[in-house]
DONURO-279945 format. One line per field, with one value per atom (N, C-alpha, C): residue number from 1; residue in one letter; x, y, z. Coordinates in steps of 0.2 Angstrom, whole numbers, plus 5000, padded with zeros to 4 digits. Layout:
REM residues N
num: [NUM,...]
residuo: [A,...]
xx: [X,...]
yy: [Y,...]
zz: [Z,...]
This chain:
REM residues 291
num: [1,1,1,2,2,2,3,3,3,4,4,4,5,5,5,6,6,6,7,7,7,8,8,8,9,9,9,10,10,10,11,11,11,12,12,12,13,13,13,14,14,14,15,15,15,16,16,16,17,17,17,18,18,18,19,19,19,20,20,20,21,21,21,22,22,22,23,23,23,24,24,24,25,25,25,26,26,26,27,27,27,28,28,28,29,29,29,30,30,30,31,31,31,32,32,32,33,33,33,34,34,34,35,35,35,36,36,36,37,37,37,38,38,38,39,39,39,40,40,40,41,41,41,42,42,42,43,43,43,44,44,44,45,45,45,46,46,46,47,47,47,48,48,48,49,49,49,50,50,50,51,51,51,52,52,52,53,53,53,54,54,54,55,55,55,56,56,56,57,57,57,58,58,58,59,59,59,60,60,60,61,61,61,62,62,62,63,63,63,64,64,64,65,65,65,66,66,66,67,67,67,68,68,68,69,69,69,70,70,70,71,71,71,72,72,72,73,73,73,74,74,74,75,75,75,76,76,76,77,77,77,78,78,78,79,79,79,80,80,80,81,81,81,82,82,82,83,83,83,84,84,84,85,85,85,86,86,86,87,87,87,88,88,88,89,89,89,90,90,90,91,91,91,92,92,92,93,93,93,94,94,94,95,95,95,96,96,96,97,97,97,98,98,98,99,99,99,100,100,100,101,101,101,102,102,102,103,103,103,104,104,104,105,105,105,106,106,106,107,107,107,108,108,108,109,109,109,110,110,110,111,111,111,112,112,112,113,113,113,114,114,114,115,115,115,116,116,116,117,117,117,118,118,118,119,119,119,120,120,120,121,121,121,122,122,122,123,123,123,124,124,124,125,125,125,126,126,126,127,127,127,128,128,128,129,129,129,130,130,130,131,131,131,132,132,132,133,133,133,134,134,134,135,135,135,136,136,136,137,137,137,138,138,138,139,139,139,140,140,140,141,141,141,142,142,142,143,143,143,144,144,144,145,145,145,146,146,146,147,147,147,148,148,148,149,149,149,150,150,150,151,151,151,152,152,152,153,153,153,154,154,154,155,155,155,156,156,156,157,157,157,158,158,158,159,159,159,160,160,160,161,161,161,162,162,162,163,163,163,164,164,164,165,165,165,166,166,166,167,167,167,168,168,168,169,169,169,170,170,170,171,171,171,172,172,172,173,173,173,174,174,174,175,175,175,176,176,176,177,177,177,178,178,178,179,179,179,180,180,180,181,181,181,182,182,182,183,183,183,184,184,184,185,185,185,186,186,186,187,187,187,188,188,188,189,189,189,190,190,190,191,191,191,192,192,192,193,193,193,194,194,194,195,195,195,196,196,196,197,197,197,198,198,198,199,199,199,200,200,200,201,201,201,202,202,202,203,203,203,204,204,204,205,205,205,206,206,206,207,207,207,208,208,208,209,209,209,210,210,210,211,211,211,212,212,212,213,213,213,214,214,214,215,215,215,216,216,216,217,217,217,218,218,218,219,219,219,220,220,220,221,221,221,222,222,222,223,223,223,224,224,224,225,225,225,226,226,226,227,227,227,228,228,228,229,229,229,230,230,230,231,231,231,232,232,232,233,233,233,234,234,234,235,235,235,236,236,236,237,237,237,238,238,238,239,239,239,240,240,240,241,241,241,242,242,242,243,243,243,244,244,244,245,245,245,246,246,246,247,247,247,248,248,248,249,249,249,250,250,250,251,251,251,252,252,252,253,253,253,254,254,254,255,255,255,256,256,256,257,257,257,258,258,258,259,259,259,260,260,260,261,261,261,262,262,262,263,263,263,264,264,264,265,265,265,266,266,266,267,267,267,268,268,268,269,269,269,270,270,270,271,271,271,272,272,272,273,273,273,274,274,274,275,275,275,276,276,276,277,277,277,278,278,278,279,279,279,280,280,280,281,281,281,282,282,282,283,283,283,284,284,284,285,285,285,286,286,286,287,287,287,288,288,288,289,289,289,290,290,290,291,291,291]
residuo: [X,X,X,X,X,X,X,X,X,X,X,X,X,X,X,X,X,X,X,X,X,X,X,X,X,X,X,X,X,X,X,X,X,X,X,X,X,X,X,X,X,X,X,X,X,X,X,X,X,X,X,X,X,X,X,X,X,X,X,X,X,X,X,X,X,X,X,X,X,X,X,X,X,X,X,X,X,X,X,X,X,X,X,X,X,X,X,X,X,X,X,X,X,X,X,X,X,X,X,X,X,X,X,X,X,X,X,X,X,X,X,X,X,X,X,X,X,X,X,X,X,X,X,X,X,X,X,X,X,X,X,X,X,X,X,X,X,X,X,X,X,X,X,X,X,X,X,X,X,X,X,X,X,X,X,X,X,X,X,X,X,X,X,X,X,X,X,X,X,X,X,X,X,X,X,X,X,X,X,X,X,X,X,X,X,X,X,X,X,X,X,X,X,X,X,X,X,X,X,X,X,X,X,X,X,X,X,X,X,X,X,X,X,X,X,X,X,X,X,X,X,X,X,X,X,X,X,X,X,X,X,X,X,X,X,X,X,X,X,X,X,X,X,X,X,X,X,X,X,X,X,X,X,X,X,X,X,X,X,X,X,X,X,X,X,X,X,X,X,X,X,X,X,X,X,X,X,X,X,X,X,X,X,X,X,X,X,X,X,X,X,X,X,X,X,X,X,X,X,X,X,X,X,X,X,X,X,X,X,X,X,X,X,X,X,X,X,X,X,X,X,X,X,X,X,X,X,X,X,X,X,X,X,X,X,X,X,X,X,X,X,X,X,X,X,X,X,X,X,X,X,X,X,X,X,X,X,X,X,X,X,X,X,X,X,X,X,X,X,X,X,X,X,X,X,X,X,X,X,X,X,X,X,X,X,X,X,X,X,X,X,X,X,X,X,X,X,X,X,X,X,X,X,X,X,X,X,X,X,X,X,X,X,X,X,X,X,X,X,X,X,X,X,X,X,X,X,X,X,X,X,X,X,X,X,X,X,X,X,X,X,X,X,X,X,X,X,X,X,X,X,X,X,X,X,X,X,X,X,X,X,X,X,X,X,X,X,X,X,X,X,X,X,X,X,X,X,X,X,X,X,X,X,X,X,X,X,X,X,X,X,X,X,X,X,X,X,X,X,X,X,X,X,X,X,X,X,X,X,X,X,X,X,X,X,X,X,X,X,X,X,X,X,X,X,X,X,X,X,X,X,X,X,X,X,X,X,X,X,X,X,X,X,X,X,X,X,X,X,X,X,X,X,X,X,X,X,X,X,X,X,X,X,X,X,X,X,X,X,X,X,X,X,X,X,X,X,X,X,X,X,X,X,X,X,X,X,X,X,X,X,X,X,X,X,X,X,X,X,X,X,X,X,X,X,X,X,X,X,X,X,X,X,X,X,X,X,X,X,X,X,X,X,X,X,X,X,X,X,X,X,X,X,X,X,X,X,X,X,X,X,X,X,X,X,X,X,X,X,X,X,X,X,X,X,X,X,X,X,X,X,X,X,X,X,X,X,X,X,X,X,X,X,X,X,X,X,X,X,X,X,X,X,X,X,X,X,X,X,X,X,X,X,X,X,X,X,X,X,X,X,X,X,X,X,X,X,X,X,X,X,X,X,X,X,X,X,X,X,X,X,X,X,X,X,X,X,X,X,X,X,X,X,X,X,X,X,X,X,X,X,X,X,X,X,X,X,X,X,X,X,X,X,X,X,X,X,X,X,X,X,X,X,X,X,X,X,X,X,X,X,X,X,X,X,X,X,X,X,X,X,X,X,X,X,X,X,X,X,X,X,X,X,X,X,X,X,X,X,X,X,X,X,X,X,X,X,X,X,X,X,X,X,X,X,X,X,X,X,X,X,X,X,X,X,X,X,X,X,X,X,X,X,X,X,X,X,X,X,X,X,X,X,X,X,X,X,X,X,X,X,X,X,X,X,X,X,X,X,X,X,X,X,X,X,X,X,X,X,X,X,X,X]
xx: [5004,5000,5004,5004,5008,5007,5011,5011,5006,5004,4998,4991,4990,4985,4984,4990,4989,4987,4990,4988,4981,4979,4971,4966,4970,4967,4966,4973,4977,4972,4971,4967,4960,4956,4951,4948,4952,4952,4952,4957,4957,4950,4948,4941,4936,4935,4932,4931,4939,4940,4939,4940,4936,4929,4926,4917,4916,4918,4919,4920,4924,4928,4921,4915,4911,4908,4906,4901,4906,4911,4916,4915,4919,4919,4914,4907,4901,4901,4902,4902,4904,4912,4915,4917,4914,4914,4908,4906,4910,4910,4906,4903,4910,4915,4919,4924,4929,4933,4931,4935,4935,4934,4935,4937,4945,4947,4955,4959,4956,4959,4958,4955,4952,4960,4962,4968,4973,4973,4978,4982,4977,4974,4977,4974,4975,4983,4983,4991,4997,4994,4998,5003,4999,4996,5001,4997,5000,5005,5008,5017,5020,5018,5023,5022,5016,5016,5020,5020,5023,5034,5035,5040,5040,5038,5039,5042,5036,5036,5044,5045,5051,5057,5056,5064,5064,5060,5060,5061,5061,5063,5069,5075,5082,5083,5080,5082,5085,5087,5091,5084,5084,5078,5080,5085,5088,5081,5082,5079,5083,5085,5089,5085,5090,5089,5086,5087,5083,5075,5072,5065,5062,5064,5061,5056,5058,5052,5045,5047,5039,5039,5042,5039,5034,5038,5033,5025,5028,5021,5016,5019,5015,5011,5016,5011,5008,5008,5003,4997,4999,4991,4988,4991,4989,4987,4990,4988,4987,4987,4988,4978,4981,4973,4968,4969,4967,4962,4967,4965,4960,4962,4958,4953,4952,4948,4940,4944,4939,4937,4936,4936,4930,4933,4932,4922,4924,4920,4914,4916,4909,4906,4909,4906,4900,4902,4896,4891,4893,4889,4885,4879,4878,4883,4884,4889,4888,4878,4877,4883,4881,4886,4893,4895,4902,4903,4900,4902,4902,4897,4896,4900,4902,4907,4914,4917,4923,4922,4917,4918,4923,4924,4927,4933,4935,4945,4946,4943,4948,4946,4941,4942,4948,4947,4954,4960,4961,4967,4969,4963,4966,4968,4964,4965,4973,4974,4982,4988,4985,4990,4990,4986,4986,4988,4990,4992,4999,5001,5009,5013,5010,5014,5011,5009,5008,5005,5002,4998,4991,4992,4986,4980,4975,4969,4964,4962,4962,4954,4949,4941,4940,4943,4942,4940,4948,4948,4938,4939,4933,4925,4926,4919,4919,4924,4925,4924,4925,4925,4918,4914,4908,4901,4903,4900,4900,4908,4907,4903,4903,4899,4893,4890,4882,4881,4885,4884,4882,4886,4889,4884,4884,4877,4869,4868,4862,4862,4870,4867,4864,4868,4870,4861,4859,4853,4847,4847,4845,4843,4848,4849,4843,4840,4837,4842,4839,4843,4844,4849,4850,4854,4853,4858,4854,4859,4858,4863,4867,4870,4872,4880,4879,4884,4885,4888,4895,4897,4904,4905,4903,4906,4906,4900,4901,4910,4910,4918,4924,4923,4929,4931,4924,4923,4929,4925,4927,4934,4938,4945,4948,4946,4949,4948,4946,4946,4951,4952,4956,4963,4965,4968,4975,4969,4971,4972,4972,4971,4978,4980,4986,4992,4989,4995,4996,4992,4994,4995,4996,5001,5009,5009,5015,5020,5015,5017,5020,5019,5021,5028,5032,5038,5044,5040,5043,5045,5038,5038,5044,5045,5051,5059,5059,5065,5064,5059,5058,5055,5057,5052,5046,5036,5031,5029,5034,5032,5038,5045,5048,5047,5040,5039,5034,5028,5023,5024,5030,5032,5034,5037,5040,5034,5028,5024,5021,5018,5016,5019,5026,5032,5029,5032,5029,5023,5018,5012,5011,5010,5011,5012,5019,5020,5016,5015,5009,5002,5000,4993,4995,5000,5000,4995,4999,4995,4990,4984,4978,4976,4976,4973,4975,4980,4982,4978,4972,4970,4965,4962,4955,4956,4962,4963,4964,4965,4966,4959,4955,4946,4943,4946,4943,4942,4937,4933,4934,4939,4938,4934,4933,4924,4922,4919,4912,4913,4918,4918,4913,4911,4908,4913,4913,4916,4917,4910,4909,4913,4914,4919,4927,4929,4935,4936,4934,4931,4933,4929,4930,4933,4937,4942,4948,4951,4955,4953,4948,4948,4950,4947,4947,4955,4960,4966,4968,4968,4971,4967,4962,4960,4960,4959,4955,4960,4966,4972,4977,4980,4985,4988,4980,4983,4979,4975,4974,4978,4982,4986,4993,4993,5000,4996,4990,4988,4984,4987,4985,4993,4996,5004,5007,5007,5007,5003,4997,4994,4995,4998,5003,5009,5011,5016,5018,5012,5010,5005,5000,4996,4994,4998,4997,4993,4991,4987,4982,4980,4973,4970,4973,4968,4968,4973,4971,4965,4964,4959,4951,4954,4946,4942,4944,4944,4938,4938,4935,4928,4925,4918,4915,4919,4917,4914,4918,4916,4908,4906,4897,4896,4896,4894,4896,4902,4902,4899,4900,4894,4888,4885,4879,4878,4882,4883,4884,4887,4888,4883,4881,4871,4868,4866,4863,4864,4869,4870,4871,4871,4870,4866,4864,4860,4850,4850,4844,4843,4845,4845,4843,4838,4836,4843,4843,4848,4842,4841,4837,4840,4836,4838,4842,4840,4846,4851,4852,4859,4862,4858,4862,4865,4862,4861,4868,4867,4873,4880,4880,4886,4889,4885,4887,4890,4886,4889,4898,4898,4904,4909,4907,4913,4914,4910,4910,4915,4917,4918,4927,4928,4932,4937,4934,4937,4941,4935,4936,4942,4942,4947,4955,4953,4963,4966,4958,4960,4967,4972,4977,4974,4979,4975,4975]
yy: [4994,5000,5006,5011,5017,5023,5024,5031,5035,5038,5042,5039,5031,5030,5029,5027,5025,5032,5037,5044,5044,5047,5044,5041,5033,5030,5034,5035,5040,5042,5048,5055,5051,5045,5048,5044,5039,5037,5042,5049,5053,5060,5056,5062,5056,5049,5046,5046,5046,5047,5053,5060,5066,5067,5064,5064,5059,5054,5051,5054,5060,5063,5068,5070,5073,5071,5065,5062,5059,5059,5056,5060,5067,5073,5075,5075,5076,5072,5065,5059,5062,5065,5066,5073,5076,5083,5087,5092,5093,5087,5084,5077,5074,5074,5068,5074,5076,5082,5090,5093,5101,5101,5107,5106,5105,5109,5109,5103,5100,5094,5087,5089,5084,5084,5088,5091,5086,5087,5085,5079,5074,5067,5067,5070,5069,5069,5075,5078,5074,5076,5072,5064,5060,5052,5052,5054,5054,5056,5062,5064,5058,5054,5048,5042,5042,5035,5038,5043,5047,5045,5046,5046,5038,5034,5027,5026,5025,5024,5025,5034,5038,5032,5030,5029,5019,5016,5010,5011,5017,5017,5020,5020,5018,5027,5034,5038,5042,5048,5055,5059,5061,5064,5073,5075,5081,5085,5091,5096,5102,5106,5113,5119,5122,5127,5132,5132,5137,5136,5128,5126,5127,5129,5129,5135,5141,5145,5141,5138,5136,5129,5124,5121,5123,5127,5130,5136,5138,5140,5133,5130,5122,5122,5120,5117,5122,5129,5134,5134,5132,5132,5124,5120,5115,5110,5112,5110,5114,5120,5123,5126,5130,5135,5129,5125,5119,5115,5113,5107,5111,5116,5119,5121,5128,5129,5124,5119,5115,5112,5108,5103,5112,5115,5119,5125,5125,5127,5121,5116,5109,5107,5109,5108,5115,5120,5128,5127,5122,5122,5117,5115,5110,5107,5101,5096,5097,5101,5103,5110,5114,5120,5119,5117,5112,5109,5105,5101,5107,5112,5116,5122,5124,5128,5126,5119,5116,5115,5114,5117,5121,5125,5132,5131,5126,5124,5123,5118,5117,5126,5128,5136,5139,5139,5142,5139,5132,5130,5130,5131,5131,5139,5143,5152,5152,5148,5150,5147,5140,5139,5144,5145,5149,5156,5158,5164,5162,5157,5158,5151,5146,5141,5139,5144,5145,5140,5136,5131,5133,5128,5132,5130,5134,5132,5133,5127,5125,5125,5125,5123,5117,5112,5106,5106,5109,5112,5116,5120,5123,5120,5117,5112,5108,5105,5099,5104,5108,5111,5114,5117,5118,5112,5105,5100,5097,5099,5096,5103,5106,5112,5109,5109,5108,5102,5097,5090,5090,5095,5096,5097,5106,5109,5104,5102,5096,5090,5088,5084,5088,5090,5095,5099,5102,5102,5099,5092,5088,5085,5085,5082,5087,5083,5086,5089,5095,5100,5097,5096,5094,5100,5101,5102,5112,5115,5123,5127,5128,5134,5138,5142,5146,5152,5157,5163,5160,5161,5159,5152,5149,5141,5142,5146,5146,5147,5155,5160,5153,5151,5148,5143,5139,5135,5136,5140,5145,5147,5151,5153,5146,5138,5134,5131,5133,5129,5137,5142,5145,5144,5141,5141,5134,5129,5122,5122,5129,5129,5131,5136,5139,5134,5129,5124,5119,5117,5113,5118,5124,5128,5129,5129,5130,5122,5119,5111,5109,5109,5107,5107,5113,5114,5110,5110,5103,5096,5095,5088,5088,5091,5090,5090,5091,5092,5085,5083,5079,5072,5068,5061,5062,5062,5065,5063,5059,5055,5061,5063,5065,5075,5076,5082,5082,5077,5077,5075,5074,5073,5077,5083,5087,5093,5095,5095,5096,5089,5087,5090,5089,5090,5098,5102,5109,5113,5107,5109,5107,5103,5101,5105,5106,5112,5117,5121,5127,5126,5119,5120,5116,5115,5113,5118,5123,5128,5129,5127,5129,5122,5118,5110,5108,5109,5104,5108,5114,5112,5109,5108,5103,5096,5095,5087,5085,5091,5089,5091,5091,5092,5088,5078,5076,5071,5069,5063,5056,5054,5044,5041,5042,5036,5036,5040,5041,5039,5041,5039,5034,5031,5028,5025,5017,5013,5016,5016,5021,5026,5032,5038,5036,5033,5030,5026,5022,5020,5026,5029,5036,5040,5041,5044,5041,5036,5032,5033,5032,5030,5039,5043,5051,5051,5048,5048,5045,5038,5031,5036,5036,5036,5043,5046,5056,5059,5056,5061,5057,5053,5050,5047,5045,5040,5047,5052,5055,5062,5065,5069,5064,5059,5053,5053,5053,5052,5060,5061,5071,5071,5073,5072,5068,5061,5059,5061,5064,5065,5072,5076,5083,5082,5076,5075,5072,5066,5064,5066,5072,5072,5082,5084,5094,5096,5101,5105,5104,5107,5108,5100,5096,5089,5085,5085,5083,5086,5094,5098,5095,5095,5092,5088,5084,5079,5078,5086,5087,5086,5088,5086,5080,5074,5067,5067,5069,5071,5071,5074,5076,5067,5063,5056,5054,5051,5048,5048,5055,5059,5057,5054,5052,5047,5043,5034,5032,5035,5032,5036,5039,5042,5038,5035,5030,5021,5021,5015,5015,5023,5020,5026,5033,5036,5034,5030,5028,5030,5037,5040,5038,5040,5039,5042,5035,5038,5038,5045,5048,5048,5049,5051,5057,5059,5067,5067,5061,5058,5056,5051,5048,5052,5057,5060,5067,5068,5074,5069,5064,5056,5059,5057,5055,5063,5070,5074,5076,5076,5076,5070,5066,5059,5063,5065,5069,5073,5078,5085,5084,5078,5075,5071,5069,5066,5072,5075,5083,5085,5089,5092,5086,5081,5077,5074,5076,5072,5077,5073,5076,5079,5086,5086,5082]
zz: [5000,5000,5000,4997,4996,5002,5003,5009,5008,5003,5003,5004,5001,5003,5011,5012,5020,5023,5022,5024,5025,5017,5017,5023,5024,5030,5036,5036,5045,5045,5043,5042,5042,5039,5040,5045,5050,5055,5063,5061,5063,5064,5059,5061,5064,5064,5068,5075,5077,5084,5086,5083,5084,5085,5082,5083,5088,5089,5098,5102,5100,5106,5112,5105,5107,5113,5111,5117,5122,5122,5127,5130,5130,5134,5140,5134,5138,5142,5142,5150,5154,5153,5158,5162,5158,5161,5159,5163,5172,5175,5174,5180,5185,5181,5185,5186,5181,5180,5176,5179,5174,5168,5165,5155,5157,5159,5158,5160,5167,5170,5165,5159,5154,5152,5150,5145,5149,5155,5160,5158,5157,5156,5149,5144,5137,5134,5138,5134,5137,5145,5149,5147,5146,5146,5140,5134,5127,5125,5129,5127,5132,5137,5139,5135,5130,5124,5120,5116,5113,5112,5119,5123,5122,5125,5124,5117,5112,5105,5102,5104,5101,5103,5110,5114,5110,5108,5104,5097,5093,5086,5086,5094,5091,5088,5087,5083,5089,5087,5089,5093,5096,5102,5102,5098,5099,5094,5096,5090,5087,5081,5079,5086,5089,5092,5088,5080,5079,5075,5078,5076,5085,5090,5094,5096,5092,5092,5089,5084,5078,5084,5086,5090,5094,5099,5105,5101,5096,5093,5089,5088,5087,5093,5098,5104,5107,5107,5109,5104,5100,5092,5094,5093,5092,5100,5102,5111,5115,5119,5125,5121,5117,5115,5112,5106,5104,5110,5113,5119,5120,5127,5133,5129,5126,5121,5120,5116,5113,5118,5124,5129,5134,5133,5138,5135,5128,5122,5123,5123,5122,5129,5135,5143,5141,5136,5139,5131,5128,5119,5119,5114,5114,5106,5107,5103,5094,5094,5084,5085,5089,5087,5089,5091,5092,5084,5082,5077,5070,5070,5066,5065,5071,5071,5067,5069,5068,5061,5057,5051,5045,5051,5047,5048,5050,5052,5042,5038,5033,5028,5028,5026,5030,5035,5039,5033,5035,5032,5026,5021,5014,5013,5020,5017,5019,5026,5030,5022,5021,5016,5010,5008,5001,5002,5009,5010,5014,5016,5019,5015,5013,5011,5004,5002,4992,4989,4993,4989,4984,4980,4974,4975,4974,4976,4969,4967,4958,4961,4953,4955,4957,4955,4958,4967,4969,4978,4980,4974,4977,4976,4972,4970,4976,4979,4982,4990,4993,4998,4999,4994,4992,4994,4990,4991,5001,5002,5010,5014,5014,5017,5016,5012,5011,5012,5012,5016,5023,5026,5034,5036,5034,5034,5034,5030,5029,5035,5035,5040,5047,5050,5057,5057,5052,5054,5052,5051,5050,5059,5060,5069,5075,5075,5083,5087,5089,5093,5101,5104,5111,5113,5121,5125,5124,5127,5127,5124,5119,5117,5122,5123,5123,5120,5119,5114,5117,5125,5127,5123,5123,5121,5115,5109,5103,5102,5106,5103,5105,5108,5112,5107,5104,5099,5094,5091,5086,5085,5091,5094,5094,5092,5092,5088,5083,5078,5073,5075,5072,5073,5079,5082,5079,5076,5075,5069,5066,5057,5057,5061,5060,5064,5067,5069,5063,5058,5052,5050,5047,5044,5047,5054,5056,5056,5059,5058,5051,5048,5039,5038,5039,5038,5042,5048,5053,5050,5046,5044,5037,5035,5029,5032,5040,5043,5048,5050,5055,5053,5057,5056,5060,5057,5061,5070,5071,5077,5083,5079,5082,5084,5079,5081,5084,5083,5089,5095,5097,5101,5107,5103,5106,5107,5102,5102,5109,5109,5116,5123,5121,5127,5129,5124,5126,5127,5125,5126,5134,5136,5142,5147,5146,5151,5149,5146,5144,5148,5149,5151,5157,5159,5167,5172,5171,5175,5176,5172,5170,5172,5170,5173,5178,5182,5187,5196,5194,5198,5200,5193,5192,5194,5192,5193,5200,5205,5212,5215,5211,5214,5210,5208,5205,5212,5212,5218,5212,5212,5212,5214,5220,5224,5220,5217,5214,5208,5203,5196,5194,5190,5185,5180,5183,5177,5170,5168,5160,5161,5164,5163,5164,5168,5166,5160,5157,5151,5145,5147,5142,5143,5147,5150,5146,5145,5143,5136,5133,5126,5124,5125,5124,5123,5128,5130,5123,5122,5118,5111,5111,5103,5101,5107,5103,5104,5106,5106,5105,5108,5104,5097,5096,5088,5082,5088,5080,5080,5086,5082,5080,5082,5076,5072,5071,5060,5059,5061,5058,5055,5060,5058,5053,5054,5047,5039,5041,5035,5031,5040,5034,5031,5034,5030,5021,5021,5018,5012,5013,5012,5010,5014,5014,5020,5019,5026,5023,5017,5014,5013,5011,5010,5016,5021,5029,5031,5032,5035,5033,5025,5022,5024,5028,5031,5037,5039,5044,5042,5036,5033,5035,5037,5038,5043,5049,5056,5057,5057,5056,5054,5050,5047,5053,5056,5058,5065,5068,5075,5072,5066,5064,5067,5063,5065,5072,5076,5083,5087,5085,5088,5088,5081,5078,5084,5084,5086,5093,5097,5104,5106,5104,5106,5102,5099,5097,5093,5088,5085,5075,5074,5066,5063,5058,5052,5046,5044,5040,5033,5028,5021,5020,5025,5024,5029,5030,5034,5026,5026,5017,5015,5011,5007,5009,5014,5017,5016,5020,5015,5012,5008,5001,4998,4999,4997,5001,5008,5009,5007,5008,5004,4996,4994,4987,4986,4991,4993,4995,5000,5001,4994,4989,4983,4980,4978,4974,4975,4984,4985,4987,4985,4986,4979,4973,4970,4966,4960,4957,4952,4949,4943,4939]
């Protein structure tokens, strides 16, 4: 199987475990833990698999003194604002404006790239961007409205999904100097410390007794799946794949937020579930194909 296809896979593996991430969250906060204390766990946990993995593939662990500025701006865009943001954005929103908001990340990415890293943005790109919007769009209000909105969690939403577009632009240039595993690594490292301060009171006002089997449960998976194996297949896919046809990706999100509704909240899968599908898988082709 050739490297780009496997990308392909990464990446759309990696918006699965993002739309799980939704309903994961919700279990677990505020109920068990804070928004930030969530981060604790995630970032925490992940930079020492991270770490492990690195120290078994035998490479060099150093970084150039002069990538450390864009690192630590990696791990401020991509973890510190990213994480808290978004964790902290979905405990005050309900999960349609959450999902609908995040939207705007591959606009964000194709506008960052086409303005800092010169990538061309051909009809094809724009047909194909076009069709996942009104897929998204279709599904997402297609869905019965749950939960209560609020303008805070909109903007913070919002603020983090700007935030996440400009870390696959900063990210990119790393990936042609670094092996993907050895800059999400370091990634993590720096983020880490950044949201120490911020999480590590929540996690000392978390109550164990009471947990819930299920939110440990989900507390691990959020950890294992919604953050470690998908920013390792984010990073592989900007490597492999660009900023612009990773981001696109995100269109799928909503389908799959469909599908695990369907199968554990009860939820009708309607013809305009189909039908939004099929437009973003659409949208999705468009925008990776070659010319």
């Amino acid at each position: 199987m050739s490297e780009t296809r496997k990308a392909h896979i990464a990446v759309l593996l990696t918006n699965l475990f993002f739309a799980a991430n939704l309903s994961l969250v919700k279990h677990i906060s505020p109920s068990l833990v804070g928004a930030f204390g969530v981060n604790f766990f995630r970032v925490g946990i992940a930079l020492v698999l991270f770490w492990i993995l690195w120290a078994f593939s035998g490479r060099s662990a150093g970084i150039d003194k002069k990538d450390i500025p864009r690192f630590v701006a990696c791990a401020l865009t991509g973890v510190a604002i990213n994480q808290m943001l978004f964790i902290k954005g979905l405990t005050l929103t309900s999960t349609i404006h959450a999902a609908l908001l995040m939207l705007s990340t591959p606009m964000l990415i194709t506008l960052f790239a086409l303005l800092w890293l010169r990538e061309s943005f051909t009809f094809s790109k724009g047909i194909g961007l076009g069709l996942g919007v009104a897929g998204a769009l279709l599904l997402i209000l297609s869905k019965d409205a749950s939960g209560i909105s609020s303008i805070t969690g909109d903007i913070l939403i919002l603020i983090n999904a700007i935030s996440y577009a400009i870390y696959f632009i900063l990210a990119k240039p790393l990936m042609t100097r670094y092996p993907p595993l050895h800059v999400i690594r370091w990634v993590f490292t720096f983020g880490f410390l950044l949201i120490l301060p911020f999480s590590w009171p929540d996690v000392q006002r978390i109550n164990w007794e009471q947990a819930l089997f299920s939110q440990i449960m989900a507390l691990a998976a959020l950890v294992f799946f919604g953050t470690f194996l998908t920013y390792s297949f984010t990073t592989y896919g900007l490597k492999h794949l660009g900023a612009g046809i990773t981001g696109s990706y995100i269109y799928t999100q909503p389908v799959f937020a469909a599908i695990i509704a369907a199968l554990f909240l009860q939820e009708q899968f309607s013809i305009e579930k189909v039908v939004a599908a099929s437009l973003i898988f659409s949208g999705v082709y468009l925008v990776s194909r070659k010319k």
